[in-house]
Steps between C-alpha positions, in 0.01 A plus 500: 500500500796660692675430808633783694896310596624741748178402787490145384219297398309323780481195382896433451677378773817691512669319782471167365624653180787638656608160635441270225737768330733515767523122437531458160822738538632288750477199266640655215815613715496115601508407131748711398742425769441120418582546158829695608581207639400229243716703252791573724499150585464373165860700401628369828431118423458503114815687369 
């Protein structure tokens, strides 16, 4: 079975896609930037 990418397969909802990946970016941007923090924080306080 093949699906042809490039028209998209009816039964996949792009747009909901599209957000939920939109989101998990988001949150791994938050993580990083909190673990910036913890470590710059951590040589702040524990050096």
């Amino acid at each position: 079975m093949s699906i042809e990418t490039s028209i998209g397969h009816p039964e996949m909802d792009y747009a909901e896609h599209n957000r939920t990946y939109a989101g998990f970016l988001t949150l791994a941007k938050a993580a990083i930037g909190a673990m910036v923090v913890l470590l710059v924080g951590m040589f702040v306080f524990l050096v």
